[in-house]
N, C-alpha and C positions, 0 to 999 in steps of 0.2 A: 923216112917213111911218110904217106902221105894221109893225109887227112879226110876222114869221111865223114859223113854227118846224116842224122837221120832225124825228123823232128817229129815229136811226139804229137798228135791232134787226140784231141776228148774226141770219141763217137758216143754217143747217148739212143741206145737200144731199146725201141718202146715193145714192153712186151703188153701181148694181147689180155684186158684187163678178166678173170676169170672170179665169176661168183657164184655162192652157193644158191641155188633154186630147190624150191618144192615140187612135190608133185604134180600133174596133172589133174584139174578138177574135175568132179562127176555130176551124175543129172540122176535127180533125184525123181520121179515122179506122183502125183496122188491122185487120184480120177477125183470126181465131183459126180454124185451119185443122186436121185433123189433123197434120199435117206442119210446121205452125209458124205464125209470124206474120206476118202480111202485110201493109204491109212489114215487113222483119224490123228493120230501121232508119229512123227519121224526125226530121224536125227541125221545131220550132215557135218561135212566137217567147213573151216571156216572156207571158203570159196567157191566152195559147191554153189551148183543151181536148182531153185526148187521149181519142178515145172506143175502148174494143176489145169488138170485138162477134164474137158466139161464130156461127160458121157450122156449126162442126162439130156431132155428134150426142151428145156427151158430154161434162162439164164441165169446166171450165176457168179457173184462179185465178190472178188476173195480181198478182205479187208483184214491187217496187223493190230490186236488195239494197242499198241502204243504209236500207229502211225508209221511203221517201219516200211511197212509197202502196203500197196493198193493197187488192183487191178482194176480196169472199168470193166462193163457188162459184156462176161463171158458166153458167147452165143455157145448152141448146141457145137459139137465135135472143133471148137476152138480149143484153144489152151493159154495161155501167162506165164510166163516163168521171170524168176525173180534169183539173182546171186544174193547168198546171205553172206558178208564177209567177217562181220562184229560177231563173238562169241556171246550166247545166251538165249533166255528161251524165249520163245514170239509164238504165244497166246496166239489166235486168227476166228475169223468167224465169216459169214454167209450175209454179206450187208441185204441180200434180196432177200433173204431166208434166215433170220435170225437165229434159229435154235440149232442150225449146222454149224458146230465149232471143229476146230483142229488146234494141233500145237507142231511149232519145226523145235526143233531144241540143235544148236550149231555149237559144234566142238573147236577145240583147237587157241592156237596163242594167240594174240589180240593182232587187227593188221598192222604193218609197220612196212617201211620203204629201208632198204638197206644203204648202201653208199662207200665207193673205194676209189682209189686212184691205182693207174697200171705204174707210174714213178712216183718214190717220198722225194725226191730230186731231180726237177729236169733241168736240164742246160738252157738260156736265154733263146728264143725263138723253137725253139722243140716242142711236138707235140704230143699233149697225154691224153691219156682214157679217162675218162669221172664215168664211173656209171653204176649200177648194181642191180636190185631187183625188189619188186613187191611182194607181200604176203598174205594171205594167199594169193597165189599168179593168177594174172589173168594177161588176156594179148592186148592192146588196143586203149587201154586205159593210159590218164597223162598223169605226167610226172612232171616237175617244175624246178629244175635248175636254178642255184643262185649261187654267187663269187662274192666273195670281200674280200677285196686286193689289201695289202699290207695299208695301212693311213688311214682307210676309209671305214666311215662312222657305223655304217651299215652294209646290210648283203645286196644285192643288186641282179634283178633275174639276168639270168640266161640264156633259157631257154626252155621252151613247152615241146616236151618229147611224146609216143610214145610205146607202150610197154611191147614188145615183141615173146616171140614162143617164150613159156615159163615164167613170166612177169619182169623180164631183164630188157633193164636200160642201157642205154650209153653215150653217152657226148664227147667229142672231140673238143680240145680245147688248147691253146697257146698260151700258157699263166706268162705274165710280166714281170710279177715279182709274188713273193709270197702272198700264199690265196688259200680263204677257205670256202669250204665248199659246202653245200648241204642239198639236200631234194627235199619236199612233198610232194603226197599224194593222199589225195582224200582228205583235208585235214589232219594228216601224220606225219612227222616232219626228223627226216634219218637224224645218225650224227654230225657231227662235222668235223670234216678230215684238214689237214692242210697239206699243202704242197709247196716245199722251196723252190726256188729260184737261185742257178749259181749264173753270173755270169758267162758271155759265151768269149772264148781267150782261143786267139790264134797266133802263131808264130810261122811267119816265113822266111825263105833266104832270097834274096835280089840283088843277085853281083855281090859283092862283096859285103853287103850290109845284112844283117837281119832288122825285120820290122813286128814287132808283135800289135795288137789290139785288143781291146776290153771292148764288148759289147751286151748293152741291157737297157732299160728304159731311163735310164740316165747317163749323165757324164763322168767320167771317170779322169777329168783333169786335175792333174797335182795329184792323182795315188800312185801308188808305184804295184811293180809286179815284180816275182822273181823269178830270173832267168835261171834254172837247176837243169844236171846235169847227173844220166843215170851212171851208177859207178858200177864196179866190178861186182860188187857185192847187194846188189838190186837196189840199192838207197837212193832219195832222189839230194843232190846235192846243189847246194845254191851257188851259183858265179857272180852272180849280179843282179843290182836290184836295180831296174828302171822306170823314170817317173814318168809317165803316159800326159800327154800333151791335151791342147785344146777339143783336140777329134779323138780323146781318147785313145791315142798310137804313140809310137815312138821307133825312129830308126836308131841303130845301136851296132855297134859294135861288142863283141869278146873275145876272148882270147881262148882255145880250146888246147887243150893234150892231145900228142899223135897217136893216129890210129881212130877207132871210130868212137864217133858222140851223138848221142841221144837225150836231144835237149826238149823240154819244155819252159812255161811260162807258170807260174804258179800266185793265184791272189789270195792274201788272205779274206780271212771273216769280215776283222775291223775295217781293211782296205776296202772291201766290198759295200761295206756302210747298211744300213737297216734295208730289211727288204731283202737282202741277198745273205748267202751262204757261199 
């Protein structure tokens, strides 16, 4: 009977990275009246925008007192508008007009920037998603990427994104070896995820030889790998274990059973050494 062979390759599938967003923000608005503000109280939720628009015939400068926002001088049929995103309530007043007060009162959870990976495992040289979304959303606002590769003392930017429809991020990125990752924005600073690193393992056949390879941001001379061999029974069985040379390869022979064989290369943990999986 003759012998067939068929060799196994990892394919590593980036799936599109999917996060939870809020909803759409609203406009709030208050005229500016001779006689005050109207309304003279209002409430929004946290992302909203508050707009004040001057109806009167003389100007008008809408001051926060604890300094949260300030307009300058609101000409007649102008307007200002301000996003409020911090939950709490913000006191305002008439800086040209002292006895015109208002209050915004902003609902909702405090902001915060979320953060995921589209793979907990990529293959060496394969590409992931790092991205996720602000709160309240907003378009156009930036967010700040930062990596710490496995050794390394601290994080290290990445990159200044930013926010598209819903307040959602995303970077593309090639990890090297184990990396973690985090965002700000605004002063608010996500979790932090990490991401493995497995080595990238090829096995080919050339004439009568097989040759496999280890590839990652290191050398893999003097580890070994093991050549396994799928059996009847779905298990992956091992044949041989071969020690990977200076360039991190090795040509080799094995001896296979008739009929067909579906071989891979298989590295451990330890053989992978820190930094890899």
């Amino acid at each position: 009977m003759k012998r067939a062979l068929a060799i196994a390759t990892a394919v590593c599938a980036l799936a599109g990275a999917g996060f939870a967003v809020a909803s759409l923000t609203a406009l709030k608005v208050v005229n500016i009246k001779s006689t005050g503000f109207v309304p003279k109280a209002v409430t929004v939720a946290g992302g909203d925008t508050v707009q004040w628009k001057n109806v009167d015939t003389v100007n008008h400068q809408v001051v926060a007192n604890n300094g949260a926002f300030a307009s300058g001088a609101i000409a007649p049929n102008h307007a200002y508008s301000k996003r409020l995103d911090t939950p709490g309530t913000y006191p305002y007043h008439d800086a040209l007009h002292p006895t015109l007060k208002g209050t915004v009162k902003v609902t909702g959870p405090p902001p915060s920037v979320s953060i995921g990976a589209s793979l907990p495992i990529a293959t060496f040289g394969s590409l992931i998603h790092v991205g996720g979304a602000i709160s309240p959303p907003a378009v156009g606002d930036k967010v700040t990427v930062y990596a710490q590769p496995y050794g390394q003392l601290s994080f290290v930017k990445l990159a200044d994104l930013q926010t598209t429809t819903n307040g959602v991020w995303d970077f593309i990125t090639p990890p090297q070896l184990l990396t973690s990752y985090k965002a700000t924005w605004k002063g608010k600073t996500s979790a932090v995820i990490m991401v493995s690193v497995a080595p990238r393992l090829s096995l080919a056949r050339i004439g009568g030889w097989f040759v496999t390879r280890a590839q990652a941001a290191r050398s893999f001379s003097g580890r070994w790998v093991y050549v396994q061999r799928l059996n009847s029974f779905g298990q992956w069985v091992s044949l041989k274990k071969v020690t990977l040379n200076r360039q991190s390869s090795k040509r080799f022979h094995v001896r296979l059973p008739r009929g067909r064989s579906l071989l891979r290369t298989y590295m451990t943990t330890n053989q992978a050494g820190v930094g890899y999986v």
